[in-house]
N, C-alpha and C positions, 0 to 999 in steps of 0.2 A: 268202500267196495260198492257197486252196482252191477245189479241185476236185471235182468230182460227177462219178460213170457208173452207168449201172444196166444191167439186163436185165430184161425187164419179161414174160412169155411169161400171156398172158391163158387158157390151157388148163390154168394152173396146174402146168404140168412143171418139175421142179429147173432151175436154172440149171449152164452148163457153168463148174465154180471154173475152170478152165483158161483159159478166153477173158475171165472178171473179172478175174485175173490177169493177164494181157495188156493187159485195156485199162487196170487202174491201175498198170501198170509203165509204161507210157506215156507218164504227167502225172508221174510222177517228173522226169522232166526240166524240167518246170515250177518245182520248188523243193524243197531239201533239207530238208524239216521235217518232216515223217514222214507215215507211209500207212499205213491202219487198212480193214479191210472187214469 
């Protein structure tokens, strides 16, 4: 199965790694086959 999230910020500011973190620790529980960002 795969999964997709983004952060998308149109002002072009960095994304917070912290809350990416978050939201793909998330879909972990979706299926044990690995997670890449």
């Amino acid at each position: 199965m795969s999964g997709f999230t983004g952060i998308l910020h149109g002002d072009g500011q960095p994304i917070d790694p912290i809350l990416l973190q978050r939201m793909t620790d998330l879909m972990a529980l979706v299926g044990p086959d690995g997670q890449d960002t």
